[in-house]
C-alpha positions, -999 to +999 in steps of 0.1 A: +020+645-919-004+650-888-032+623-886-069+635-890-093+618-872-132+625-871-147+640-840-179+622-834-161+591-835-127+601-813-137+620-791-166+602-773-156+612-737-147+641-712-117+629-702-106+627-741-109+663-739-093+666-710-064+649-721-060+661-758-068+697-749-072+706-710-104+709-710-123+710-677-156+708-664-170+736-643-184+735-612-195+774-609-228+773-606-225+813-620-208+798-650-238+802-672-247+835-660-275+835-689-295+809-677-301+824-644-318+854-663-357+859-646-366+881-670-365+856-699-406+849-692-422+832-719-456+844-736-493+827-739-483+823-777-449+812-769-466+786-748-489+771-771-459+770-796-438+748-777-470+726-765-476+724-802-442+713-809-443+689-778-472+675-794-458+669-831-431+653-813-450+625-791-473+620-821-442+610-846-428+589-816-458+573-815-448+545-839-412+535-829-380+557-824-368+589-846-341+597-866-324+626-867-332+641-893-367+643-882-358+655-849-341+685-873-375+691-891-397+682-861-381+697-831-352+717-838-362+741-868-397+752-846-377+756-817-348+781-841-375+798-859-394+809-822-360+818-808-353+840-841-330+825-854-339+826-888-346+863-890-320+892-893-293+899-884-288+861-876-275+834-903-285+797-903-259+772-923-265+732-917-231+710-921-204+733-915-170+715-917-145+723-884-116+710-870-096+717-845-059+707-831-044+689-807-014+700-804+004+679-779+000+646-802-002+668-833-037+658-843-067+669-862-097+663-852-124+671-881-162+671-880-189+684-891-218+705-874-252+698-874-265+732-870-248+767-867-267+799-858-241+831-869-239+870-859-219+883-888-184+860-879-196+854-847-209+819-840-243+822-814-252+784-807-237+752-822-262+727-827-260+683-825-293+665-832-293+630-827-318+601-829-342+594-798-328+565-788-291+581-785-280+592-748-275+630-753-240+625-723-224+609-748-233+635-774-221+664-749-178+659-758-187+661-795-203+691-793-181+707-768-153+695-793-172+718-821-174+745-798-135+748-793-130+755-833-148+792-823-130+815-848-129+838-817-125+821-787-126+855-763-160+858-772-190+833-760-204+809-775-236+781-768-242+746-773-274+728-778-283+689-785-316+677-786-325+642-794-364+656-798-370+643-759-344+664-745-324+698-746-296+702-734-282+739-733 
């Protein structure tokens, strides 16, 4: 029987992923093709949104560190429901179970994402919250890890963590 491990706890590191499933960092700086888009301009309202959000956020803060699940309620569902991501045609499901295979050592890694934003099968961004204190590098190789169980790996797919302070994309 193949061993099951759990992702956030395995695979910590970029060379873990390297080693268990080839996976290699880019260095294209056209990689992310997306990113690079001028037209993406926010508005006035879109502005005062994200100041308000900014805000909420530094107020909470105020009085120690956050956990994640107020980063998810504070930061992260403000930030989905301005991007429209909770609107049609898009789906919104919290805690999906994924795993994924590596099959040199035979092992499954299984976790559990935070956040998944779907286009009918297809999977739009893949979302990891974590608490303020927590260094958002060492969240990166989960998420990436999550992002290899795409159902269809031919077709993109986008990664966020947050840890309220920062976004990573």
């Amino acid at each position: 029987m193949n061993p099951t491990l759990p992702i956030e706890v395995t695979l910590k590191t970029f060379r873990q992923l390297q080693t268990q499933f080839n996976l290699q960092r880019s260095t294209d700086d056209q990689f992310f093709h997306e990113w690079l888009n001028p037209d993406n301009t926010l508005t006035a309202s879109e502005h005062q949104i994200l100041d308000g959000i900014q805000q909420k956020y530094f107020y909470q803060l105020s009085d120690g560190q956050l956990g994640e699940e107020t980063i998810k309620l504070i930061v992260l569902s403000p930030l989905l429901d301005l991007a429209g991501f909770f609107e049609p045609p898009f789906r919104f499901i919290t805690e999906p179970t994924v795993q994924i295979t590596a099959e040199r050592d035979e092992i499954i890694y299984r976790g559990r994402i935070d956040a998944l934003v779907l286009l009918e099968r297809l999977w739009v961004v893949v979302i990891e919250s974590k608490e303020t204190s927590f260094s958002l590098e060492m969240a990166l190789p989960q998420t990436l890890a999550y992002m290899m169980a795409h159902p269809n790996p031919q077709r993109p797919v986008f990664g966020m963590v947050t840890n309220g302070e920062i976004l990573f994309l």
